[in-house]
N, C-alpha and C positions, 0 to 999 in steps of 0.2 A: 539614454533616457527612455528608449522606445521598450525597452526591455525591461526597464528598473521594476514596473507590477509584477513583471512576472517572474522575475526572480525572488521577491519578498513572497509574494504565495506561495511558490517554488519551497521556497523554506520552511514557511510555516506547516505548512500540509505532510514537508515529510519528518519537521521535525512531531509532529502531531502522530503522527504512527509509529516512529519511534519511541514513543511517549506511552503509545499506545501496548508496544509491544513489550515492550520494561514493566509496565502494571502488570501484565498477563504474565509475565515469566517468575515475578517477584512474590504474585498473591496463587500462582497456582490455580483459580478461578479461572475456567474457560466455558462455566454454564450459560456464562450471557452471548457470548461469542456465536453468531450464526454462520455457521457454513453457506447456507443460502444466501446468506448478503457477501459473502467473501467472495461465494463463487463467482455473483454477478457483477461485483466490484473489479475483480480479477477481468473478466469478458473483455470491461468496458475500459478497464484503463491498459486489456493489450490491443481494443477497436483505437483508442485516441493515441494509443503509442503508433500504432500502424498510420494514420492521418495525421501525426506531428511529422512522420518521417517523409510521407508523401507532397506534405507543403513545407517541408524542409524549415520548422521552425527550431532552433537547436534550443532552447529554455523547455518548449513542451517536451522534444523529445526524451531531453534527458529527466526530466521531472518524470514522464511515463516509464522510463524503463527505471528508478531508482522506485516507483510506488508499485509498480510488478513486481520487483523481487520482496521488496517489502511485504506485500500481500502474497506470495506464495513464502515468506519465511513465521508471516500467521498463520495460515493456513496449517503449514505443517506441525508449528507450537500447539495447537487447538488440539490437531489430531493424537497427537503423540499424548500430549495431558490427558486426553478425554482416555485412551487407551492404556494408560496407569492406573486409571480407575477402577477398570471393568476386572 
């Protein structure tokens, strides 16, 4: 039970960028997409991926390392789309 929040957020959260990443691939759209929020999103979720592992909580950890590569496989869709364009 100590864990049951945080595996339901756990889910939500990454199935919401999954969600997130299927729009972007399907509509080709990556003008709203900031690199600047990715970047800093990226920073912060491999600072709390580094501090899930340091207090050994295994729901965050693995939540951080599943929304890091998530966010570095946006990142690189953003780039690659924006670079079709030009």
């Amino acid at each position: 039970m100590d864990y049951l929040f945080g595996y339901i957020g756990s889910f939500f959260l990454v199935a919401a960028w999954i969600n997130e990443l299927y729009r972007i691939y399907k509509s080709k759209n990556v003008e709203a997409v900031g690199l600047g929020f990715l970047s800093i999103y990226l920073i912060s979720t491999v600072a709390l991926l580094i501090h899930a592992i340091n207090i050994q909580d295994t729901v965050f950890t693995g939540l951080h390392i599943i929304l890091t590569i998530l966010t570095l496989v946006e990142i690189d869709l953003v780039m690659r789309k924006r670079a079709k364009k030009r």
